[in-house]
Backbone bond lengths (Angstrom), bond angles and torsions (degrees), N, CA, C in turn:
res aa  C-N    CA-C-N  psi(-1)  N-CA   C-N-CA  omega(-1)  CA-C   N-CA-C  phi
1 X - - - 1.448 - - 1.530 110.92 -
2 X 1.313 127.33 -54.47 1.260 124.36 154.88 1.711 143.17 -33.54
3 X 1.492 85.72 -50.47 1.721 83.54 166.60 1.656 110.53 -91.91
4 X 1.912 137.54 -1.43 1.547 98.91 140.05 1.281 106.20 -73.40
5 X 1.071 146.61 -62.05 1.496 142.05 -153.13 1.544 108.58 -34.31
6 X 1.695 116.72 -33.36 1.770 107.55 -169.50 1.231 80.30 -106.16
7 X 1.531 165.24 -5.82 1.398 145.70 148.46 1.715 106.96 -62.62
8 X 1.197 115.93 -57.51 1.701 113.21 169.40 1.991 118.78 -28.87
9 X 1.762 107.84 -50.40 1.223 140.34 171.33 1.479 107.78 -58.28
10 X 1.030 120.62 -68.56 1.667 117.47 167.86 1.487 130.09 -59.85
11 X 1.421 91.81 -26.91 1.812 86.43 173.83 1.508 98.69 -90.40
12 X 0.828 140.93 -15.83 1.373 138.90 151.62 1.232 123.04 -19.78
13 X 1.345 90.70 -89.32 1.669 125.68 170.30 1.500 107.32 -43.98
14 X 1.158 145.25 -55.70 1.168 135.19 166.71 1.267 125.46 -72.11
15 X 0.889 135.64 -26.53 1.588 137.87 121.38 1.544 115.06 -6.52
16 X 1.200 135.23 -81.31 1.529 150.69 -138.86 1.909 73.61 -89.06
17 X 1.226 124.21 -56.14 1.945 112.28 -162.10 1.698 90.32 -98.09
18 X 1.673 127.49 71.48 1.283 104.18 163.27 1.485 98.78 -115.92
19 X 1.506 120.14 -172.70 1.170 136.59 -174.07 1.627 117.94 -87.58
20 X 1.244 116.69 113.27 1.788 110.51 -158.99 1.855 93.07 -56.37
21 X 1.203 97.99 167.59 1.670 114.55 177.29 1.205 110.11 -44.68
22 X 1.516 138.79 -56.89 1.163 143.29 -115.02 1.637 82.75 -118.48
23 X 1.402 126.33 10.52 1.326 89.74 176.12 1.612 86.67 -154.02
24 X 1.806 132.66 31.58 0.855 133.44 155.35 1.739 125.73 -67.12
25 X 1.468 111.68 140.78 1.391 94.18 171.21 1.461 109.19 -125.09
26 X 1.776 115.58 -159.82 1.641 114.62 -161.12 1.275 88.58 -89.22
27 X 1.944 129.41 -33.04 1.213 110.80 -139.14 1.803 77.31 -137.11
28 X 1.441 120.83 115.30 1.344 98.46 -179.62 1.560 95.08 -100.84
29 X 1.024 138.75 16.59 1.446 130.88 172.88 1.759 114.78 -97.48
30 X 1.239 102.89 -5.60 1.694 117.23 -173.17 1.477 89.55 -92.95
31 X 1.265 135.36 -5.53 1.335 129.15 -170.92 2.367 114.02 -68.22
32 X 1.149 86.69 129.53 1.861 79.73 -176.70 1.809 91.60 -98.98
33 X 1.726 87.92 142.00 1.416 91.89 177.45 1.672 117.41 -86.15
34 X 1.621 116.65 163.36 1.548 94.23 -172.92 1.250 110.40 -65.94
35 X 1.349 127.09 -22.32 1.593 126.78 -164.78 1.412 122.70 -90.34
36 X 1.699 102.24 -3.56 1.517 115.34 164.23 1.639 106.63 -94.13
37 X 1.666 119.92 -31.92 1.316 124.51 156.89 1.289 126.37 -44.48
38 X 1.295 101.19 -31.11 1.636 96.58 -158.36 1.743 87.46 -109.58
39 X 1.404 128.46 -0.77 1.870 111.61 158.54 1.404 106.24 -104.09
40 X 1.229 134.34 -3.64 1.408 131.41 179.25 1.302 107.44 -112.39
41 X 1.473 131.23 -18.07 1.465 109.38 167.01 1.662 119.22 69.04
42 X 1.090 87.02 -119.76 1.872 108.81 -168.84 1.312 96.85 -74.08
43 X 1.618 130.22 -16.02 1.870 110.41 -171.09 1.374 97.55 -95.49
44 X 1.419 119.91 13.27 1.604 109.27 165.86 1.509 121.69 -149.16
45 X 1.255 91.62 43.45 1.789 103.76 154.34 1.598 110.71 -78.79
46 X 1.405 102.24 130.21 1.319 129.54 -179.31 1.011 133.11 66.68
47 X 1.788 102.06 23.10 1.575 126.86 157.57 1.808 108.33 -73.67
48 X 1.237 106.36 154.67 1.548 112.89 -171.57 1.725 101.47 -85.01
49 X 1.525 127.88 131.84 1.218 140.74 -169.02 1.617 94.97 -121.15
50 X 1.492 97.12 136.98 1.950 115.92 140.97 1.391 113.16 -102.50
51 X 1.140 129.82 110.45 1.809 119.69 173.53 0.967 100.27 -121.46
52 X 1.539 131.15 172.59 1.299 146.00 151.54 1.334 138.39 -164.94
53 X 1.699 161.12 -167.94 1.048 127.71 -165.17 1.745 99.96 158.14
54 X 1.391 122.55 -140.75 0.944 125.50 169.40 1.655 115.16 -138.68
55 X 0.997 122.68 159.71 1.468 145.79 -164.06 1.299 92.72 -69.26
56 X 1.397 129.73 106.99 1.864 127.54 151.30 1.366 115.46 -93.99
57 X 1.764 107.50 -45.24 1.964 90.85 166.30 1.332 95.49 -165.04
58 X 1.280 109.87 178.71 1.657 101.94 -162.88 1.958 88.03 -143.56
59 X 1.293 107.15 141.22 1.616 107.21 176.41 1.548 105.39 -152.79
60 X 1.322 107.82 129.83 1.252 127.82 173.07 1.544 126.91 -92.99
61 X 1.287 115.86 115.82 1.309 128.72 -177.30 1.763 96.43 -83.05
62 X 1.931 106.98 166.99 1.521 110.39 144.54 1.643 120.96 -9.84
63 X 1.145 110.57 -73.84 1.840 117.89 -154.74 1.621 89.89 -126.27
64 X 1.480 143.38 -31.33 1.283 112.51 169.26 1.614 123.57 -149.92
65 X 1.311 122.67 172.65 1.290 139.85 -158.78 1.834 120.64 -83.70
66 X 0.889 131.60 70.73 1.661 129.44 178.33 1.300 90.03 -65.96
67 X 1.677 99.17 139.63 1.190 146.82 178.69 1.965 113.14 -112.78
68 X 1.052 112.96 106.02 1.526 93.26 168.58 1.373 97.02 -120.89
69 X 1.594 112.65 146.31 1.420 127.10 -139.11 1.779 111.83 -146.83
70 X 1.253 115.50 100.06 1.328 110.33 -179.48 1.634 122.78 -63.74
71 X 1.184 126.98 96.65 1.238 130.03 -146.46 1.645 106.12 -70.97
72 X 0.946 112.02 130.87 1.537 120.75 172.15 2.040 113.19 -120.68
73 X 1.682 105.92 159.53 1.729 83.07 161.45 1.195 123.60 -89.98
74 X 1.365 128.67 172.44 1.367 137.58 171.27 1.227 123.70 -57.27
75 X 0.956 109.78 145.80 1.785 108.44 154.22 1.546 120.58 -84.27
76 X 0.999 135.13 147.05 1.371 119.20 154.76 1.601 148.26 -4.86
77 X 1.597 100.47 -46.59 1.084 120.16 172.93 1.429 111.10 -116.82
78 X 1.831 129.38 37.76 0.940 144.01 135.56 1.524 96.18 98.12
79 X 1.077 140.73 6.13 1.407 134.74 169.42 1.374 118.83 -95.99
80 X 1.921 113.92 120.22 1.736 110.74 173.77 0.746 120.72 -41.19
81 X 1.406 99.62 131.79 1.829 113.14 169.27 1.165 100.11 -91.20
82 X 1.535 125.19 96.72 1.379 143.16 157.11 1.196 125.98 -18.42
83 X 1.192 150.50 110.33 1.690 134.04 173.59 1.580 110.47 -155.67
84 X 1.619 108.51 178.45 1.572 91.82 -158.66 1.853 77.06 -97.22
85 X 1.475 122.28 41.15 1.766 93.07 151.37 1.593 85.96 -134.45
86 X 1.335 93.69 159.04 1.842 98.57 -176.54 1.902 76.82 -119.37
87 X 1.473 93.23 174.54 1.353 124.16 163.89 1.480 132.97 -80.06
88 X 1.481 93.35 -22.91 1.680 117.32 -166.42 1.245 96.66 148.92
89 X 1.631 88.68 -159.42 1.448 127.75 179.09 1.924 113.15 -123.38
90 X 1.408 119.27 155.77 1.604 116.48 155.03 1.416 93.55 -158.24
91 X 0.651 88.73 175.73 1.991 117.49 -172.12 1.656 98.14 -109.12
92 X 1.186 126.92 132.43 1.245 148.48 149.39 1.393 135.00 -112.77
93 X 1.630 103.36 98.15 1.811 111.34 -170.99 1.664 102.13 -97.42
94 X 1.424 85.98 150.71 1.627 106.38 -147.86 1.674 95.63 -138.01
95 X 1.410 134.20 105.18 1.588 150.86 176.46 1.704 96.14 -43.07
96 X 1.063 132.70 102.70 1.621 129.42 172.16 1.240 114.94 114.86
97 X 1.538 118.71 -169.03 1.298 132.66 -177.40 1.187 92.98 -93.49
98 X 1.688 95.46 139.74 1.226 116.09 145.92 1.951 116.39 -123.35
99 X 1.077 115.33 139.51 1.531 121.83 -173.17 1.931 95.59 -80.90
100 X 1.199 108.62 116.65 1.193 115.59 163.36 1.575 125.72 -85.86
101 X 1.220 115.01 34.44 1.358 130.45 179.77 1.738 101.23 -120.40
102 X 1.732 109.71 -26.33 1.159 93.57 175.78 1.663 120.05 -100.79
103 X 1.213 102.67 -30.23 1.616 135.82 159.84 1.725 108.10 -63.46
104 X 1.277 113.93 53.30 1.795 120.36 170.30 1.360 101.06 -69.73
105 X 1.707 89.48 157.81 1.262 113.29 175.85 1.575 110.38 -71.66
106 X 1.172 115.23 107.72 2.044 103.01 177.53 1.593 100.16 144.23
107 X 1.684 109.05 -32.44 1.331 114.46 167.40 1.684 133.51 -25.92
108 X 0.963 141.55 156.54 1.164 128.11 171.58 1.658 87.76 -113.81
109 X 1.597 126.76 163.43 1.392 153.86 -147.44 1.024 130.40 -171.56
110 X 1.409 135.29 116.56 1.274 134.62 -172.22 1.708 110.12 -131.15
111 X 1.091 126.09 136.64 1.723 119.39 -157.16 2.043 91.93 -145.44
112 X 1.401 107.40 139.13 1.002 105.99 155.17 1.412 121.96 -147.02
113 X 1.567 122.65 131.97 1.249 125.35 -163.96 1.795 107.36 -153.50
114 X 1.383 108.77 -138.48 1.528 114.87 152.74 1.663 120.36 -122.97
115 X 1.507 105.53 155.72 1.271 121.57 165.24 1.774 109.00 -44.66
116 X 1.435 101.88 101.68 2.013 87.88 153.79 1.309 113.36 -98.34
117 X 1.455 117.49 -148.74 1.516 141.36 -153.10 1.925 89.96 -85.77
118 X 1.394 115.77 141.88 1.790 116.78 167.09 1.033 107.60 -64.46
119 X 1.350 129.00 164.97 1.389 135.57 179.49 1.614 107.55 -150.31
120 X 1.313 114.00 128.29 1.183 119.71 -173.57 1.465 113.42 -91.46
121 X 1.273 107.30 136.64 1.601 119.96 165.95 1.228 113.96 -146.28
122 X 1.982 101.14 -154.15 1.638 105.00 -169.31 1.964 92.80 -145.34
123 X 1.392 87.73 147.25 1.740 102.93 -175.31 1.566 69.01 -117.34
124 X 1.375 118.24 128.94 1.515 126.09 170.43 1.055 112.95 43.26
125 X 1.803 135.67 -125.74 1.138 123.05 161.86 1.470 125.11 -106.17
126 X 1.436 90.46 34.64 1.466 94.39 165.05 1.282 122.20 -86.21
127 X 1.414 136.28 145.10 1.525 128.82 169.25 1.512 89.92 -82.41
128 X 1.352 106.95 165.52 1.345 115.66 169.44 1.598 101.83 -175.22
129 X 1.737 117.10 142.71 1.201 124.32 -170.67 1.348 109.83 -107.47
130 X 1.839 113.31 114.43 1.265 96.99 -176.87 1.216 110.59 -117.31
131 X 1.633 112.11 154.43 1.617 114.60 -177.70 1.605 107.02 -71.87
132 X 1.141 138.88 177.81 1.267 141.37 -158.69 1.472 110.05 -148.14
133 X 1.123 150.31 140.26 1.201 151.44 172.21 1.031 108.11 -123.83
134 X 1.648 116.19 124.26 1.808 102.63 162.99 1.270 127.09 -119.36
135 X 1.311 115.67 114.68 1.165 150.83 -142.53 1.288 109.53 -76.87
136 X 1.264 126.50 140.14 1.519 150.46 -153.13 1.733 99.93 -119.02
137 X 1.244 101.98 -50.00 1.492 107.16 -156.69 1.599 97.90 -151.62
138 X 1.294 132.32 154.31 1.537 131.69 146.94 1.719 107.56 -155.06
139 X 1.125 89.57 170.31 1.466 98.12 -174.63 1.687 122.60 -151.82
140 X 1.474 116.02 121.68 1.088 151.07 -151.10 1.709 107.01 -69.22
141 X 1.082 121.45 85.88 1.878 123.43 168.69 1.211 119.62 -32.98
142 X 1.054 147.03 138.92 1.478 151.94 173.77 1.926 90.55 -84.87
143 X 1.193 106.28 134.68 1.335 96.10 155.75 1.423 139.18 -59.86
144 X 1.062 121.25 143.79 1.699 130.04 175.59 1.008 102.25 -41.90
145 X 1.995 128.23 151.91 1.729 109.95 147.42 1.295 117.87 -92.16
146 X 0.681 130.38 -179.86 1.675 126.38 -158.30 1.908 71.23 -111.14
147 X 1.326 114.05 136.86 1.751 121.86 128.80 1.382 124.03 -60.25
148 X 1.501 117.13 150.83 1.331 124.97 -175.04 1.675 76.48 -116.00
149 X 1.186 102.52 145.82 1.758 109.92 163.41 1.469 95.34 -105.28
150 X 1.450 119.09 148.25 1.490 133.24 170.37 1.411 110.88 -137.41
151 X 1.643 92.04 104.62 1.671 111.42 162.62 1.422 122.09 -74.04
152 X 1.645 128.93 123.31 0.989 100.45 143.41 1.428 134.45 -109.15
153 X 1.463 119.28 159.09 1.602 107.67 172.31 2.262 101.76 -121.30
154 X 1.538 88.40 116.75 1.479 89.66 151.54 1.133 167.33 165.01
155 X 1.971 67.83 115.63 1.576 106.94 164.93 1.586 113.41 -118.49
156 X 1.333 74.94 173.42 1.971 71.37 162.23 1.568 112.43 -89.01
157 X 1.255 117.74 175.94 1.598 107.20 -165.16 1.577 99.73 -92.41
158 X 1.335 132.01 -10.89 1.232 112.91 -177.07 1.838 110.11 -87.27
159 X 1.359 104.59 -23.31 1.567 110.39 152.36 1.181 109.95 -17.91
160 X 1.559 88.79 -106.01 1.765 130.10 -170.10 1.078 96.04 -67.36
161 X 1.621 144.44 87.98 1.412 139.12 155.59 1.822 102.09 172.18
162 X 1.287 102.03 -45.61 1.195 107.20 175.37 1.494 116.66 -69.37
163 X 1.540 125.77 95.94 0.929 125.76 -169.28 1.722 126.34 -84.74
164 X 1.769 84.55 -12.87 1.723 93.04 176.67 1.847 118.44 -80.69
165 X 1.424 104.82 -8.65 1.210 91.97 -170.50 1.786 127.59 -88.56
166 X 1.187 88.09 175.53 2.299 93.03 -163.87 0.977 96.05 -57.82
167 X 1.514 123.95 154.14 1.301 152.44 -176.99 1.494 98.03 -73.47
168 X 0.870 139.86 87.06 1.774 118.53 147.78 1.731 142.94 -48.33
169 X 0.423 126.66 74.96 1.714 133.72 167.92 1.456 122.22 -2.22
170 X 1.605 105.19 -33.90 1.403 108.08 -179.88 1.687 111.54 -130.40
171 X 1.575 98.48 169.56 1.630 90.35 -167.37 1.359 92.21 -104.60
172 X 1.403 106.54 166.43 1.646 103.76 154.15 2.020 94.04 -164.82
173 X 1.456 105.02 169.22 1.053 141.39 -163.77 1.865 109.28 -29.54
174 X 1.024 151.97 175.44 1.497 158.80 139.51 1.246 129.92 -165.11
175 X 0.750 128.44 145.41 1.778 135.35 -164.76 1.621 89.82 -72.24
176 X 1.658 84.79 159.82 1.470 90.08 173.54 1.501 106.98 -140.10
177 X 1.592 108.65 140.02 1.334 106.15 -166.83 1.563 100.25 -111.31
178 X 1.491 106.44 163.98 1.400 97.34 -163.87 2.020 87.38 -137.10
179 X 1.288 112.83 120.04 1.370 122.29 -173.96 1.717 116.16 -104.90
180 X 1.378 131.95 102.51 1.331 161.96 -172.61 1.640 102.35 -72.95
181 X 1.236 94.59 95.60 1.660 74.07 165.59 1.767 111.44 -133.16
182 X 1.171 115.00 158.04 1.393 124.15 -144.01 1.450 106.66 -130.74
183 X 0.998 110.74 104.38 1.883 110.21 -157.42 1.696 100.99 -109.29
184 X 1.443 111.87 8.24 1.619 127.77 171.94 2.096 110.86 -56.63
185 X 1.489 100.87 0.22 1.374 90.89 161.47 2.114 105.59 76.96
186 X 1.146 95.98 -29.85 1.581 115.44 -168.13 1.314 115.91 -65.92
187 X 1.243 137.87 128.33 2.095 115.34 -174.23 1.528 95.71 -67.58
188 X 1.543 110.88 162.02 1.540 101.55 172.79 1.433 122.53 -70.57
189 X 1.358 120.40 -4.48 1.599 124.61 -154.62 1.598 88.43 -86.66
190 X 1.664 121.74 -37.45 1.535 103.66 -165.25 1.723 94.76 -98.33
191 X 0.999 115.88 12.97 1.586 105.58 -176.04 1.443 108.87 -85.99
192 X 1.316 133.91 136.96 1.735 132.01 -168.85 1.255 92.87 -108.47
């Protein structure tokens, strides 16, 4: 009974951290990382890639969709791990439309396909050489929710702060204030 119960528990668990459909592959150990992509270049075109990152701009050709993509690493279950250092940049071309109204800049992105040929461009006036992936499949992050942290205080602040004052002996009553804070980045005036 114990050992199904911790097989029940593990398939669980791997369950809840797996890799969404759209960006599973046959061989996940054949996978090239971007940061071995991006020092080897040319010795791994048309090796099979997982990348992902966030949305910098998105442009649509005739027949398909460039992606340029602030590269981040994966998680386990294939979603960027966001942070204020990226890895780079690559470009991800994609066969069709993509609506750049739904595909925003800020998105998080996960694409899996093969390594093609680098392609040179410019982030401002920088040149910069980016590796390219062309993409089979990717799949679209739901945004994070932001937490609200909720303080409470209560006392009043000359109470609880004022450390010089007389001890009282007895309790009695005080309002209690309750402090909202909103770490959504957003000013409060446009927030509803």
């Amino acid at each position: 009974m114990r050992l199904l119960t911790c097989s029940l528990f593990a398939i669980g668990l791997a369950g809840c951290a797996s890799v969404p459909t759209e960006l599973e592959t046959s061989n996940e150990d054949a996978l090239v990382a971007y940061k071995q992509a991006k020092a080897q270049q040319d010795k791994v075109v048309g090796q099979p890639a997982r990348w992902g990152g966030v949305i910098a701009d998105v442009r649509n050709t005739e027949d398909k969709t460039v992606f340029e993509v602030v590269s981040f690493p994966l998680q386990r279950w294939g979603r960027p791990e966001v942070s204020d250092d990226s890895d780079g940049r690559f470009l991800a071309v994609i066969d069709g439309f993509i609506d750049p109204e739904v595909y925003k800049k800020g998105r998080a992105i996960s694409f899996v396909g093969t390594i093609g040929e680098t392609q040179q461009g410019k982030i401002d006036e920088y040149t910069y050489i980016y590796p390219v992936l062309e993409a089979d499949n990717h799949y679209l992050w739901k945004p994070k929710a932001q937490k609200n942290h909720v303080k409470i205080h209560y006392s009043p602040l000359w109470y609880r702060q004022n450390y010089y004052s007389p001890y009282y002996p007895y309790r009695y009553p005080v309002p209690v204030r309750v402090r909202v804070e909103d770490n959504s980045g957003t000013p409060a005036k446009e927030r509803n």
